[in-house]
N, C-alpha and C positions, 0 to 999 in steps of 0.2 A: 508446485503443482505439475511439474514432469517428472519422470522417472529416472534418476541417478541407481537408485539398488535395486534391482528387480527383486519381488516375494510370488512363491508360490503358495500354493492351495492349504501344501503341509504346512509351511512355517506360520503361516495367519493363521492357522487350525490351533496349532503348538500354542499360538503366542495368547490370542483371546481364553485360552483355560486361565489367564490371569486375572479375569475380567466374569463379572455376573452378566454377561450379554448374550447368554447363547451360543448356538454353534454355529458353524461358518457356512452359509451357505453361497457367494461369492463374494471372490475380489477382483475388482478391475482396477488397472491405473487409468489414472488421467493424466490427459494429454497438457493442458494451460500451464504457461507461467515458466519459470527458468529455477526456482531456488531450490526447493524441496521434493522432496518422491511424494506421490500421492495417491491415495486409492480409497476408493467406495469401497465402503465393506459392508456388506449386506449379512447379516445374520436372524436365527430362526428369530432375536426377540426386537429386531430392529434394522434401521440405515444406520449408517454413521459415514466418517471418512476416517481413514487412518494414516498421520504423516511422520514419513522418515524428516530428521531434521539432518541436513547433508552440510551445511556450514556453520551452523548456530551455536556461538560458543555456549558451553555447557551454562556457565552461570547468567546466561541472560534465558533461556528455555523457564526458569519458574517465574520468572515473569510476565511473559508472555501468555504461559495459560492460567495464571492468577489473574489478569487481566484479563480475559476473557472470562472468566467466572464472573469477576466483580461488574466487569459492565453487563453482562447476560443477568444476574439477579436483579437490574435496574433498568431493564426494558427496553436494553438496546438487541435487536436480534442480529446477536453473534453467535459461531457454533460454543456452546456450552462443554467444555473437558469435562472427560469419563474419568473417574477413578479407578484403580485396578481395585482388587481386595483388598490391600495396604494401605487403601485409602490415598493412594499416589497418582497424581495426573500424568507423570513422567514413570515409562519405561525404558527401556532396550529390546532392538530387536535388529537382528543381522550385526551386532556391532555396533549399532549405532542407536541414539537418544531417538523416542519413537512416542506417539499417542493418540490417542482417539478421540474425536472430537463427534459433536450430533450433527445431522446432516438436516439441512434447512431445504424449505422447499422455494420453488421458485426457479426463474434463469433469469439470466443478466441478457444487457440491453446492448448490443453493439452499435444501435443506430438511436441513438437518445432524443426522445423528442422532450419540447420544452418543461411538459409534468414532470418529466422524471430527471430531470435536472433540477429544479424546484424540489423534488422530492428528497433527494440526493443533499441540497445542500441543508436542507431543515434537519438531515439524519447527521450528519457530519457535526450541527453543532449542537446538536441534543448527544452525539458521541462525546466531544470534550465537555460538557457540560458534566456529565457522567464519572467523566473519568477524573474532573478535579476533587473528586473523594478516597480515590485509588493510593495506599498509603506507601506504595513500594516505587520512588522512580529509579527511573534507568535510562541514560544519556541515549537519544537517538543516535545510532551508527553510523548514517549516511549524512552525515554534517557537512559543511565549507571545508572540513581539516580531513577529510576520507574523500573527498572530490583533488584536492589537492593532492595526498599521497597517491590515489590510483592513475589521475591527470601526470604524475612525473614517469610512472609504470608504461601510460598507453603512449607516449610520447613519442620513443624513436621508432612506433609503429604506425603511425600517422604522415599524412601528407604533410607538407609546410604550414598549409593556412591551417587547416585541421590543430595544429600543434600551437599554432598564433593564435586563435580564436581562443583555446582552452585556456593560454597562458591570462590571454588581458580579460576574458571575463570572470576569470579567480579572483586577479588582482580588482576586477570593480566589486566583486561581494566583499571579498575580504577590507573593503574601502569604504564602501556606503551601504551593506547589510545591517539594519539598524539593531543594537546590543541591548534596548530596553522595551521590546515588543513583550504582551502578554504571551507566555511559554503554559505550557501540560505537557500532559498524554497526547500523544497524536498515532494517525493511524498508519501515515508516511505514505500510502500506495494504494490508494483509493479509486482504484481506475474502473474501467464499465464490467471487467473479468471478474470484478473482486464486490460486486454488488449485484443481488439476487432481488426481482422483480415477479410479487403478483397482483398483474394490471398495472395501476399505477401507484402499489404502496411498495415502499422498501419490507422485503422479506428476512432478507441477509445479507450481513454484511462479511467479509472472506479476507484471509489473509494476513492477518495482525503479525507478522512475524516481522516487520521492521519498527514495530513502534516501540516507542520511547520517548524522553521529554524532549521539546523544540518549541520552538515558536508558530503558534496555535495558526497564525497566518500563511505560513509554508506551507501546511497540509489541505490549506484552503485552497493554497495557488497549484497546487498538486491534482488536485482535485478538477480544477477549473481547465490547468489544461490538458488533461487529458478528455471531460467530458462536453466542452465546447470550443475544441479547435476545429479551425474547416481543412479542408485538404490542404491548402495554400500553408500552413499553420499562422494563421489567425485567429482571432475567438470569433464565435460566433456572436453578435450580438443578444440578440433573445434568449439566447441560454445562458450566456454567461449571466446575462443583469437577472434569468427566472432565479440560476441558483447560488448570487451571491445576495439576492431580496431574501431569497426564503432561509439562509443561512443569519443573515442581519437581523431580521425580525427574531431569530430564536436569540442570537448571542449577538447584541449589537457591537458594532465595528468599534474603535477608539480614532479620534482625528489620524493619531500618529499610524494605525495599519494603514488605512486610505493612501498614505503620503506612502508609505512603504511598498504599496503594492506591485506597482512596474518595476523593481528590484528586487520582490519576493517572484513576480513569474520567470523571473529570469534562471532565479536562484534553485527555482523546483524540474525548469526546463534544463538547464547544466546538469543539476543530480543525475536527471534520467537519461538523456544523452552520453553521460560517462559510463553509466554503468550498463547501457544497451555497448555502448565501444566493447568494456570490459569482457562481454557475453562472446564477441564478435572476433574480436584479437587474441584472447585469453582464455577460450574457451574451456568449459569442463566436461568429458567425456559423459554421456547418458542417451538412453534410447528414450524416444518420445519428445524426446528436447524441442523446444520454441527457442530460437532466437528473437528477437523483435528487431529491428530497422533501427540503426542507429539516427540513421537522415533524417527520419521524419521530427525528432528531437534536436537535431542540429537546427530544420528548416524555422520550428518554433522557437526555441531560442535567439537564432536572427529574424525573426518577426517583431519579437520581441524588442533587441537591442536599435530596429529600425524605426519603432513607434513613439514619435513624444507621450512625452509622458501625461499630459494633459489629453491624449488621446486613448490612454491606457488608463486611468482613474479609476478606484473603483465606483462603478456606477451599481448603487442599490435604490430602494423604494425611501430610504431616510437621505437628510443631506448634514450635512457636515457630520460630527461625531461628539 
């Protein structure tokens, strides 16, 4: 959702004759998010967004908007892929793998109060819900074993502790990350940017371009902390327990997630902290670019590893599993 390739007027003009959509009457880029170029494209027969895919290897791209067809037919609102005239969700443009997608209405919530946490976590498990019908998987990318290869990259660019902390909490996932949790589709990066709100119903959901098959409980903890940490990174009480109740009641928990959970926040807080480093040490050249704070995922992370674990539990409306 930032700008790596810049497009003008003519080439969006050029490119939509591929497309039964009309003619172009503007493009803007958007600013949000670190992966992909992104732009509103506004034409005579419609919204939409259209994204450059800037790192995504080629054969995980029909995935992605297969996936997004199969849940959008099934009443999950995600943006739904355009076809060109070849009946193709997937083009090119500048060079590079490119598509369109419909543009949802709504805006997201930077200051989540406890409905839309609640709202948030009931959409999250009617999404895997949906998506264990999806016949095509594909390995999530951002695993333990891609924390580790990027974690040996950011390495002799970090301070000492910075570089200690990454090494021993590797070595605790890749120790106690439990190998028999229920797995799917997951959405991997479900944070408040990437979720479209009117009032208090989910409109849109944004962003599928990490997902892949995981452990259905990581995308929960992904989820949790990004939309009920407080400043300190801590969870919020109230929010956390609104939207792992309303997630539980749709897809109830199993005893063994419960037990797993204060090693799944851990596990979703390290992802994201590496790859905010990654953004930060390793940058890649684009206008409009968002980095994000790596700290504030370091601070959660050690929130995290400072909290018993009886004090981390998950707490929903059911008790045991």
């Amino acid at each position: 959702m930032s700008v790596f390739t810049e497009l003008n007027a003519a080439q969006a003009s050029a490119w939509l004759e591929n497309y039964a959509l009309g003619s172009l009457v503007t493009i803007a880029g958007i600013a949000e998010g670190v992966q992909n170029s992104n732009f509103f494209l506004d034409t005579t027969l419609g919204q939409y967004v259209l994204t450059i895919f800037e790192q995504e290897p080629g054969a995980q791209l029909p995935f992605h908007l297969q996936l997004l067809a199969h849940l959008s037919a099934r009443g999950i609102p995600c943006p739904a892929p355009v076809a060109n005239r070849r009946q193709e969700y997937l083009g090119q443009i500048a060079g590079k793998p490119a598509a369109i997608v419909s543009r949802l209405p709504g805006c997201s919530r930077s200051v989540p109060e406890v409905g839309h946490c609640a709202a948030i976590g009931n959409m999250l498990a009617r999404l895997h819900l949906a998506a264990e019908s999806y016949p095509e998987p594909l390995a999530h990318q951002r695993h333990t074993a891609w924390c580790a290869q990027v974690a040996a990259q950011l390495e002799p660019c970090l301070e000492d502790d910075d570089a200690r902390l990454l090494r021993n909490e590797l070595r605790h996932q890749q120790r106690y990350r439990p190998a028999d949790l229920p797995r799917g589709v997951i959405h991997a990066d479900l944070f408040r940017d990437n979720v479209l709100f009117l009032g208090d119903q989910v409109s849109g959901l944004l962003d599928f371009y990490f997902a892949g098959v995981d452990d259905l409980l990581f995308d929960l903890a992904v989820t949790v902390n990004d939309w009920c940490t407080t400043a300190d990174g801590g969870l919020d009480a109230q929010r956390s327990a609104a939207l792992l109740a309303a997630y539980d009641h749709c897809r109830p928990l199993l005893a063994a997630e419960r037990r797993a959970w204060p090693t799944m926040l851990r596990a979703a807080a390290l992802r994201f902290w590496i790859s905010r480093l990654q953004d930060h040490h390793l940058p890649r050249p684009g206008s409009l670019v968002i980095r994000r704070d790596p700290d504030a995922y370091r601070a959660i992370l050690l929130t995290h590893m400072a909290s018993d674990a009886s004090q981390v539990r998950l707490a929903t409306s059911r008790p045991g599993g």
